[in-house]
N, C-alpha and C positions, 0 to 999 in steps of 0.2 A: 508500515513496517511489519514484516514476519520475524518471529525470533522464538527459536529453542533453545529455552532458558533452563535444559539442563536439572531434573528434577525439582523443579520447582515448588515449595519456598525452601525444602529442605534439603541439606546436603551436608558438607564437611567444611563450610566456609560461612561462619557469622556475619552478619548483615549483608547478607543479598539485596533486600529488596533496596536500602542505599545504593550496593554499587550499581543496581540496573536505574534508579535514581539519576545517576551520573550520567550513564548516558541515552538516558528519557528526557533529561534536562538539556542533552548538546542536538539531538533530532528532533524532536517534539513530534512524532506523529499524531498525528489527526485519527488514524484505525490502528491499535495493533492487533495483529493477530501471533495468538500464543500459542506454543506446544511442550510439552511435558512441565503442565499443572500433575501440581498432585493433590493439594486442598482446594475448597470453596477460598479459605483464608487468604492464600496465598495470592488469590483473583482478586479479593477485595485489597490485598494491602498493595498491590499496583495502582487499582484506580484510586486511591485515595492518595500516591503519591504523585500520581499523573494530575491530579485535581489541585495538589499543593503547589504544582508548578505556576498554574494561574495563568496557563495559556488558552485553555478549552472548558467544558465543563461534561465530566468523562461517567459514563456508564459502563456495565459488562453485560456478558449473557449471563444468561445462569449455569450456574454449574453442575452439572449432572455427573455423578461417578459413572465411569464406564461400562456402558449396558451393552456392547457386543463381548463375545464370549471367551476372548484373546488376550494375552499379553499377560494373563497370570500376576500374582501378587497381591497384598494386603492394600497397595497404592498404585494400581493402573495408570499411568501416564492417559492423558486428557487435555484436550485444547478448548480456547476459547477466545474472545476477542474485549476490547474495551474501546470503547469509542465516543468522541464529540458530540455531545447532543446539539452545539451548533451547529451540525456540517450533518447531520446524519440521526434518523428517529429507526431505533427497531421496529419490525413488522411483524416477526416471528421467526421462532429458532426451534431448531431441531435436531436430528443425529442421521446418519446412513451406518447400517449394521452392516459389518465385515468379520471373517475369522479372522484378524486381528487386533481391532480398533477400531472405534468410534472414527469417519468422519462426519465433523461439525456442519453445523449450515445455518448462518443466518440471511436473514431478510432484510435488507436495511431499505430505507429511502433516503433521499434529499432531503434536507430541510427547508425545503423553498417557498419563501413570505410568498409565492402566489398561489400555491395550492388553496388556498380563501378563497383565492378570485376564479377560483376552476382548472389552474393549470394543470397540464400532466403532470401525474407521479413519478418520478424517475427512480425507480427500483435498483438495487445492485443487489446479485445473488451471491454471498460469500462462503466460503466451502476451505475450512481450516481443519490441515491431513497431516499426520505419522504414518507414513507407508514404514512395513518392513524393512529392518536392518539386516546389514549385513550381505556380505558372498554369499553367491553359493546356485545352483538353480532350484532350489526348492523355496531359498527365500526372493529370487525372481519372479518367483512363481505366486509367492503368497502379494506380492507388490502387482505384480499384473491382477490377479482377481480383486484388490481393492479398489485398484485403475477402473475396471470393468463393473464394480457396483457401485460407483460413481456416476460413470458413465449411463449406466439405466437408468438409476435416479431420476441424473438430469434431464435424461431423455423422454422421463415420463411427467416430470413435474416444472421441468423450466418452461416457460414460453420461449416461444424461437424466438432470434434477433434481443435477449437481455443480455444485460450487461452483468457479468460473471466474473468473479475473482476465484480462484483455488491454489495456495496458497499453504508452505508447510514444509516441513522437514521429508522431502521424498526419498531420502540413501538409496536414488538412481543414481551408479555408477559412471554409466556411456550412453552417448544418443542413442545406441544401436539396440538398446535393451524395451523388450516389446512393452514395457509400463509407459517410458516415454513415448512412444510411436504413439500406444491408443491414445494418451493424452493430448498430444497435437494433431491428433487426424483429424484432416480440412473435412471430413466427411460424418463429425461427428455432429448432432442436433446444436449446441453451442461449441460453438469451434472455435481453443485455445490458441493461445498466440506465445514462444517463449520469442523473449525481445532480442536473446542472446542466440537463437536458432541456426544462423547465419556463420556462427563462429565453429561451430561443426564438434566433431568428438573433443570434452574435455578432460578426458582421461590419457594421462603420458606425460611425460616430462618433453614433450615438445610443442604441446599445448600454446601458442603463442597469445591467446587474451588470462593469464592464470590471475587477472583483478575480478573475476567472476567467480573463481572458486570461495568456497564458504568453510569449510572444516579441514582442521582443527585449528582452535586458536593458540591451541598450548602443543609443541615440541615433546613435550613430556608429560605425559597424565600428573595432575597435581588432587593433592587430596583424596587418594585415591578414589577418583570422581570421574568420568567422560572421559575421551579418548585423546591420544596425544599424535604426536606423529606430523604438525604441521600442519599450515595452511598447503592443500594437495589434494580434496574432492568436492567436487558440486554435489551436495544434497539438499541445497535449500533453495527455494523457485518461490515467485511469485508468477504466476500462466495468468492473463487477462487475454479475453473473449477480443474475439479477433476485430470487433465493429470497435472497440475503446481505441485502438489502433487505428483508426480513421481521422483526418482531421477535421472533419466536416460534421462528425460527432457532438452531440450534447457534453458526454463524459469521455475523455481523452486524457491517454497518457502523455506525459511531457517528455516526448524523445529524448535519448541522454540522460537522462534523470536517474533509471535504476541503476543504482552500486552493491556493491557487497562492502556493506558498513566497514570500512579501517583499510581494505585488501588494496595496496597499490601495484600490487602484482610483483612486489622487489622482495615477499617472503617464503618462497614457495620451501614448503618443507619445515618450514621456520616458524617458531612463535608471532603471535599478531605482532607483538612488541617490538618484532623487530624490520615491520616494517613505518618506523616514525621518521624516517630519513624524507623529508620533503614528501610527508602527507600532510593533506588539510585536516588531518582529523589531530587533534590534540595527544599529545604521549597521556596524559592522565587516564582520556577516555579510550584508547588502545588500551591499559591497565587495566580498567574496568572490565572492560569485553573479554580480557583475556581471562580473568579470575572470575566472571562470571559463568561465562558456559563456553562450551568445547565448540559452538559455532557462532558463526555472525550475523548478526542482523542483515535479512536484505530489506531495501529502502526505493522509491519511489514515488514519482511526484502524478496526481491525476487533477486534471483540470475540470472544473465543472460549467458550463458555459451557461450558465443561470445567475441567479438571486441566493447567494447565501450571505449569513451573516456574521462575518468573523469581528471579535470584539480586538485582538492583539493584533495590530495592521503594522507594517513594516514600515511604512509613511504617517500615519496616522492623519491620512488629509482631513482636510474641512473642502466643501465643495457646493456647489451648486451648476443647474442648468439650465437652457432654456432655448428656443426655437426663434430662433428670427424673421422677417421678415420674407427672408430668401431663400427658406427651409434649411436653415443650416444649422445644426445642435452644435450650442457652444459650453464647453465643459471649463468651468472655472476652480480651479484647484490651487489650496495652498499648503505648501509643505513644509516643516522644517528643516530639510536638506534637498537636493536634486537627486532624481533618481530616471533611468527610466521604467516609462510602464508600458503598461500592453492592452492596447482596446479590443472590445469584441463586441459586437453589433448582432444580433439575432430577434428572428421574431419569435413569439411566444410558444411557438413549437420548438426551439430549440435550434432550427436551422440558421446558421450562421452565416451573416449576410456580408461582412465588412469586418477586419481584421488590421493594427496597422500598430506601429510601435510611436513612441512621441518620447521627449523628456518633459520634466516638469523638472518645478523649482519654486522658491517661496512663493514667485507670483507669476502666474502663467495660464493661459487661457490657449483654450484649442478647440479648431469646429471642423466639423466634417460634414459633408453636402448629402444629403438624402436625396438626387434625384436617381440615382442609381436602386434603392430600396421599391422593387416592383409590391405594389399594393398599398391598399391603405392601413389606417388601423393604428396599432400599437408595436414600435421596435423597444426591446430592450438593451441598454447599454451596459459595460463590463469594465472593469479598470482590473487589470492585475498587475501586482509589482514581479510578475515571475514566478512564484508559490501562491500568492494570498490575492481573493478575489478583494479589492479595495473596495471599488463601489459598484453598489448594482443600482440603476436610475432604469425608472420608466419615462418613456417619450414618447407623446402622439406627436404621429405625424397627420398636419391638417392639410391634405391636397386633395 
């Protein structure tokens, strides 16, 4: 989850960090990434409510006041992230200096039980941005030279071929504006992917996908606080590095999955709240989003085709496995409900050999044939319920 939480902890509206509570409790994400902190405090009274939830067990970065030389003020707006030490260990974190604002960067890894036994590291570079607000070509201008020291950065310090998140409240108005261009240029050292690219200019009221747009959530500035005027402009992106986009990938996005947290596209112009008419998101937590901050969460599911180990499992199987006579891995699973799941078959590099959906049910056994698996050695197997990796098993194969 990305979310510009609107000067955050303070503002004109008591108990904030409750109402983002509400809806930190209806998405759970696994990373968020934050924009307009204004305390250390502020950072810590998320993860400590994100920890109360009892889904994860959540850390942040650290918080550094704003050390580029922009933005003015006793309390410089600043981002940062909090994150799953199940799913995910810090590597290191940093800043990229701009005449406007700090962009962020952390280093995350995998938390993968086989990194013991010698596996790759699975790196992700995460890069949490406030580009320039506002009209105008000079503040165009100040958003395209953040683009472009980004862009060096990366270019000097990412390895080719990582897997890169960047991620943030960007107030790019139109595709056609040269901040977005440099950011999705196929010709750039890690080359950005928007998932939404396809849907073309989203600025105008003809705009035909307007469930992508992200601000405002309030019609009316309330509190005298953030801006009003309706859901009616994309400024908030989550851009992943164009190889996550592969399926054939270790780490892979889950097609379909990005929304624009509440937006059914039946509010344009409108308060969030007033699109609850046959949305899946609840009217309370529409409430919350809309009294929280002037934009919305965007959201997105990434698959990891590895060994992680999530404690809150959507089945909560019990299982076992084991190899037959006829090389066939038989996966015995029992659950308290039926559901289906999703197998994934890879060897220890990550390359994903076998793929294939199945139900389960209190009592249910299922095998798949490894003569097709070229080589010997060790595959590793994958259960997902569709978000949550269930079980991760090691299998030798004896041929």
């Amino acid at each position: 989850m990305s979310y510009n939480l609107l000067n955050f902890p303070t503002g004109n509206l008591d108990g904030r960090v409750d109402t983002l509570y509400n809806i930190l409790d209806y998405h759970r994400p696994h990373l968020l990434m934050i924009q307009e902190l204004k305390t250390s405090q502020g950072l810590s009274d998320v993860t400590d409510r994100m920890n109360d939830l009892g889904y994860g067990t959540f850390e942040h970065g650290t918080f550094v006041p704003q050390v580029s030389s922009g933005g003015g003020g006793d309390f410089p707006l600043q981002q940062n992230i909090v994150f799953d030490t199940e799913i995910f260990q810090l590597k290191s974190e940093s800043y990229i200096l701009t005449d406007v604002r700090d962009i962020n960067e952390f280093v995350l890894y995998i938390n993968d039980p086989l990194l013991e036994s010698g596996a790759d590291t699975t790196f992700i570079y995460v890069y949490v941005a406030h580009l320039k607000s506002s009209t105008g070509a000079d503040n165009q201008a100040l958003r395209l030279a953040m683009v472009e020291d980004w862009v060096d950065h990366v270019s000097g310090a990412v390895p080719t071929g990582s897997f890169t998140i960047f991620a943030g409240d960007f107030n790019i108005y139109t595709n056609t504006e040269a901040a977005y261009g440099v950011l999705t240029d196929e010709d750039n050292v890690i080359a950005m992917t928007d998932v939404f690219a396809s849907y073309g200019n989203w600025s105008g009221t003809n705009f035909s996908h307007k469930e992508i747009l992200t601000q405002s959530t309030r019609e009316n500035q309330i509190y005298n606080d953030g801006a009003g005027g309706g859901v009616d402009d994309r400024f908030d992106f989550i851009l992943l590095s164009e190889n996550m986009t592969n399926s054939e990938s270790i780490l892979q996005f889950e097609e379909g999955s990005f929304i624009s947290l509440g937006n059914t596209g039946d509010c344009y112009n409108q308060s969030i709240t007033d699109c609850d008419f046959s949305n899946p998101v609840p009217f309370d937590i529409l409430r919350s989003m809309y009294y929280l901050s002037d934009h919305l969460p965007q959201v997105c599911n990434l698959i990891f085709v590895g060994n992680v180990a999530v404690d809150d499992l959507a089945i909560e199987p019990s299982y076992s496995s084991y190899i037959d006579t006829e090389g066939r891995i038989h996966f015995n699973i029992e659950a308290p409900t039926s559901a289906k799941v999703k197998l994934h078959v890879s060897d220890p590099t990550g390359r994903l050999l076998h793929t294939e959906e199945f139900n389960v049910s209190p009592s249910n056994s299922h095998f798949i044939t490894t003569e097709s698996f070229s080589g010997k050695g060790v595959i590793i197997a994958h259960i997902f319920d569709g978000e949550r990796n269930l079980v991760s098993r090691l299998c030798a194969l004896n041929r």
